[in-house]
PyMOL CGO cylinders between C-alpha atoms (Angstrom):
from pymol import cmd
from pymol.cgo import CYLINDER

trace = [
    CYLINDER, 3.23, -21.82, -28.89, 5.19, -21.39, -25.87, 0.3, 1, 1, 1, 1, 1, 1,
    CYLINDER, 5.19, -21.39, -25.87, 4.88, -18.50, -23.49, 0.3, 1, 1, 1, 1, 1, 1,
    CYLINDER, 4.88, -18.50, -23.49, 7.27, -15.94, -23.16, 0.3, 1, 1, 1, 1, 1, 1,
    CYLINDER, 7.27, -15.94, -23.16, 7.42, -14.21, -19.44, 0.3, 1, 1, 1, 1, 1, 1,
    CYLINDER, 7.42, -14.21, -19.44, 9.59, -11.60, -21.17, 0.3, 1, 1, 1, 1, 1, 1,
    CYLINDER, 9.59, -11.60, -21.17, 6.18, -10.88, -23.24, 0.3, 1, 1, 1, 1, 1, 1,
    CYLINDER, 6.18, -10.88, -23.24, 4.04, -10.72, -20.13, 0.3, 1, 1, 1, 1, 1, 1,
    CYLINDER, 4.04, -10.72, -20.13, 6.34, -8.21, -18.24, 0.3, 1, 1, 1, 1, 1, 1,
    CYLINDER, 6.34, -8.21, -18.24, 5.04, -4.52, -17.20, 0.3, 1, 1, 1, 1, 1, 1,
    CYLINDER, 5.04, -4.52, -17.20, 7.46, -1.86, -16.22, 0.3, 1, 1, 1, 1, 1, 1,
    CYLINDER, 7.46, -1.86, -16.22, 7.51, 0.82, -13.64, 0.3, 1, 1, 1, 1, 1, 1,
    CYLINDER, 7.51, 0.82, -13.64, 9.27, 3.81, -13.79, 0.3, 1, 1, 1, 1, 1, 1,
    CYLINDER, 9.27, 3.81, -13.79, 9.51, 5.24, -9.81, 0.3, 1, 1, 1, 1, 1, 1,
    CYLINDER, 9.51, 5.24, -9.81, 11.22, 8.82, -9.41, 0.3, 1, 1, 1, 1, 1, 1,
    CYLINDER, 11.22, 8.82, -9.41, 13.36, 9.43, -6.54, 0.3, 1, 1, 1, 1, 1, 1,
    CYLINDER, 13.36, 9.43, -6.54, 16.19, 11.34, -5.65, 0.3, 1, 1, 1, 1, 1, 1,
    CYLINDER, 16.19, 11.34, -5.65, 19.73, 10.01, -5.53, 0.3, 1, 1, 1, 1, 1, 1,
    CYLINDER, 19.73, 10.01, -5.53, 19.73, 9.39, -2.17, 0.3, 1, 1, 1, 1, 1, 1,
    CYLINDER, 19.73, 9.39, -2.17, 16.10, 7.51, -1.66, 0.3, 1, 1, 1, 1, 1, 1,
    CYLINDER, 16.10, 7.51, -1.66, 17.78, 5.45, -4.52, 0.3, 1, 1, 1, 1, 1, 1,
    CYLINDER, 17.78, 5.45, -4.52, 21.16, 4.70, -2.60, 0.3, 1, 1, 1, 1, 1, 1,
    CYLINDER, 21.16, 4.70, -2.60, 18.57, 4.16, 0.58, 0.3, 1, 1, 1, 1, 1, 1,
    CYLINDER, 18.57, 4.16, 0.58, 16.71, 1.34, -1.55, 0.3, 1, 1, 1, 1, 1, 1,
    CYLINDER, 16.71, 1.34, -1.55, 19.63, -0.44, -2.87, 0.3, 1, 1, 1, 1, 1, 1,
    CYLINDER, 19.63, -0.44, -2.87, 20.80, -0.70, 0.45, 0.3, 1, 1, 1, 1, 1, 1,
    CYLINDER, 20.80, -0.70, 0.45, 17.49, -1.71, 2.71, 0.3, 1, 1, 1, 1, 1, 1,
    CYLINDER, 17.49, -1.71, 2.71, 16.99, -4.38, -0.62, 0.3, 1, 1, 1, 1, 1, 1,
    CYLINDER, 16.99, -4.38, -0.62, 20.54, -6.03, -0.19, 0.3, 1, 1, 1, 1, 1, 1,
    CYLINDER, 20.54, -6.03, -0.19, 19.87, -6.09, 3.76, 0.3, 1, 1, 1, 1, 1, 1,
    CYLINDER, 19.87, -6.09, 3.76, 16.51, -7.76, 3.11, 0.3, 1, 1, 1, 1, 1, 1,
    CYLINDER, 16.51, -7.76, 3.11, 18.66, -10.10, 0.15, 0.3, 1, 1, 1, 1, 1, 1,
    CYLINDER, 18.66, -10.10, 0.15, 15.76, -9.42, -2.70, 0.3, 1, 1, 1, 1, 1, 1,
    CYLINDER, 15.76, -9.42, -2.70, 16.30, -7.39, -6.15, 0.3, 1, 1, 1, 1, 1, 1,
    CYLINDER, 16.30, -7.39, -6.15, 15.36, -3.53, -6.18, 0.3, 1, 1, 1, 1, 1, 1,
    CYLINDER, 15.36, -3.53, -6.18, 12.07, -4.21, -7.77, 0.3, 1, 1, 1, 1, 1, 1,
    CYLINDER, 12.07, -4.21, -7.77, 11.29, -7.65, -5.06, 0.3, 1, 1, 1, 1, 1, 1,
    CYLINDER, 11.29, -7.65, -5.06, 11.86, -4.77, -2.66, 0.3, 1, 1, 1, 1, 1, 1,
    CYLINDER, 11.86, -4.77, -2.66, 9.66, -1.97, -4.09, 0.3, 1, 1, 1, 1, 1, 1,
    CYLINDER, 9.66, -1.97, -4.09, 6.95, -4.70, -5.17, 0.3, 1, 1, 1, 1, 1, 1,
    CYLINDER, 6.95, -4.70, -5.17, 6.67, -5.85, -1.18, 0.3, 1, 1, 1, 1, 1, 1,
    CYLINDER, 6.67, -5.85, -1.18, 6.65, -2.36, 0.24, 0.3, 1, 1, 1, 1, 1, 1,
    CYLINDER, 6.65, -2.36, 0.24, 3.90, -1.27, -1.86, 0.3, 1, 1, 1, 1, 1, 1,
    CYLINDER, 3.90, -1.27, -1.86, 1.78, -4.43, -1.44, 0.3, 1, 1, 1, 1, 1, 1,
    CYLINDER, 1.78, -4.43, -1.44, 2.94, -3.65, 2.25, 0.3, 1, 1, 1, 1, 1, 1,
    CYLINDER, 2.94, -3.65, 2.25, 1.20, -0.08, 2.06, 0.3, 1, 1, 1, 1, 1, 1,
    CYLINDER, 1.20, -0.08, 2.06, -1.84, -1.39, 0.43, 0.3, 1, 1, 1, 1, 1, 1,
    CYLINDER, -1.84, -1.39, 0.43, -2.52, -3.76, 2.83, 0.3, 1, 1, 1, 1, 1, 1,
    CYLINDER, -2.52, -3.76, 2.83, -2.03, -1.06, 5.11, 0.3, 1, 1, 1, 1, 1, 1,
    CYLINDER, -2.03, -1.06, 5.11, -4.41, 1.52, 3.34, 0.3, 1, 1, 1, 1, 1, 1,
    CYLINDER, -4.41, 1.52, 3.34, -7.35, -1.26, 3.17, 0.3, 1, 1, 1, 1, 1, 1,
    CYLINDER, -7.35, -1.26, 3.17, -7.14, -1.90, 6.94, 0.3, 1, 1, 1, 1, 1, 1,
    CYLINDER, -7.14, -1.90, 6.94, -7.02, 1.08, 7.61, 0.3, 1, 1, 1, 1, 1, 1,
    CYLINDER, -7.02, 1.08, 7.61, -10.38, 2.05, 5.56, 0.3, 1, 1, 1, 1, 1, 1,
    CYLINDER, -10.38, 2.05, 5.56, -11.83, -1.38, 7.56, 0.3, 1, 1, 1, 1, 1, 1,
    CYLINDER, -11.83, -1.38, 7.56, -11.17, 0.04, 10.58, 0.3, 1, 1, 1, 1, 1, 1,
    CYLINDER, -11.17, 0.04, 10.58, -12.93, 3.22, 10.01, 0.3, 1, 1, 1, 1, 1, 1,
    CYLINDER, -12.93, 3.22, 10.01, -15.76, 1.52, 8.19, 0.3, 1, 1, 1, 1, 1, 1,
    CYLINDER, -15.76, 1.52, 8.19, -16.39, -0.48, 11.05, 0.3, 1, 1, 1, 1, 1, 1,
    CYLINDER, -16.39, -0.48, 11.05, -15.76, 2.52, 13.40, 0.3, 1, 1, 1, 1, 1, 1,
    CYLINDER, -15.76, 2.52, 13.40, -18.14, 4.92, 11.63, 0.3, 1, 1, 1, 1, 1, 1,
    CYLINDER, -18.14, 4.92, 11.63, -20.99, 1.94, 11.70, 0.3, 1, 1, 1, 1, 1, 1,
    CYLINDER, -20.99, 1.94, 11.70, -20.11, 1.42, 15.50, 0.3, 1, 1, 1, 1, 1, 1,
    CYLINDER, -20.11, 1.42, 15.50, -21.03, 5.25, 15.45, 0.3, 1, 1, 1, 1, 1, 1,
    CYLINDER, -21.03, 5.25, 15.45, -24.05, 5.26, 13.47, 0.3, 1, 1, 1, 1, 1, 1,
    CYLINDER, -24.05, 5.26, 13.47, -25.58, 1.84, 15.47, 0.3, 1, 1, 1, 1, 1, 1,
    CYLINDER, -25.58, 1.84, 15.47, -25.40, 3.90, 18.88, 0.3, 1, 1, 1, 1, 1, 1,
    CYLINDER, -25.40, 3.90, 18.88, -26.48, 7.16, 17.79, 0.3, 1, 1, 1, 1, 1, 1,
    CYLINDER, -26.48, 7.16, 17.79, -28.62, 6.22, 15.65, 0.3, 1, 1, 1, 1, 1, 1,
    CYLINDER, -28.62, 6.22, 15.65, -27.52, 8.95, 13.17, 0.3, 1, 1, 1, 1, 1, 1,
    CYLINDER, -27.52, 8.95, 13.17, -25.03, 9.21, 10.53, 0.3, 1, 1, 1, 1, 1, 1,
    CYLINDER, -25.03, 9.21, 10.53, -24.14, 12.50, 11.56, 0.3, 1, 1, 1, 1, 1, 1,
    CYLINDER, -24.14, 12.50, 11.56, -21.72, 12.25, 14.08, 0.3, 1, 1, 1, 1, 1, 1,
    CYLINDER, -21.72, 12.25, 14.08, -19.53, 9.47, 12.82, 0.3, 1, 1, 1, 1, 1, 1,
    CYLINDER, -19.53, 9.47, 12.82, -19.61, 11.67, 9.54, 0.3, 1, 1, 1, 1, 1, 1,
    CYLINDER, -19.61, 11.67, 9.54, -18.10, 14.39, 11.66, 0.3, 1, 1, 1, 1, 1, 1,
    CYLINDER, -18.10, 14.39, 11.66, -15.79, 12.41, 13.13, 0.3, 1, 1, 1, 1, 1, 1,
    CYLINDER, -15.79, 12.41, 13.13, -14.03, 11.43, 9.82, 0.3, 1, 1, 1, 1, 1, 1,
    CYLINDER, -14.03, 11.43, 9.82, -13.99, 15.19, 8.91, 0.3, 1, 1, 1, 1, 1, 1,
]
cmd.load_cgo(trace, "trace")
């Protein structure tokens, strides 16, 4: 049996307004991908972003708690 991609496909439905639309289509045909090549790297883009961002302050709030020697602070710190 052969595999179909068209089988294996997942849509995504992304709500924007006209002109975040217009703004897409145009950044995508600057960068020369499809709309979804474009969407599909910015949000890997902000993931990456997110998770180094929670690394950082992971590895800040232990920095924290290793010199005090309390949680406290570096909880406080986040809040």
């Amino acid at each position: 049996m052969r595999n179909n991609n068209k089988d294996n496909r997942t849509a995504l439905l992304v709500r924007c307004t006209s002109e975040e639309a217009e703004e897409i289509r145009e950044s995508a045909h600057l960068e020369r991908r499809t709309v979804s090549g474009y969407v599909l790297r910015a949000v890997m883009s902000r993931i990456a972003s997110r998770d180094k961002i929670r690394q950082l302050s992971a590895s800040r709030v232990k920095a924290e708690t290793d010199s005090a020697g309390s949680w406290a602070p570096a909880l406080e710190s986040l809040l």
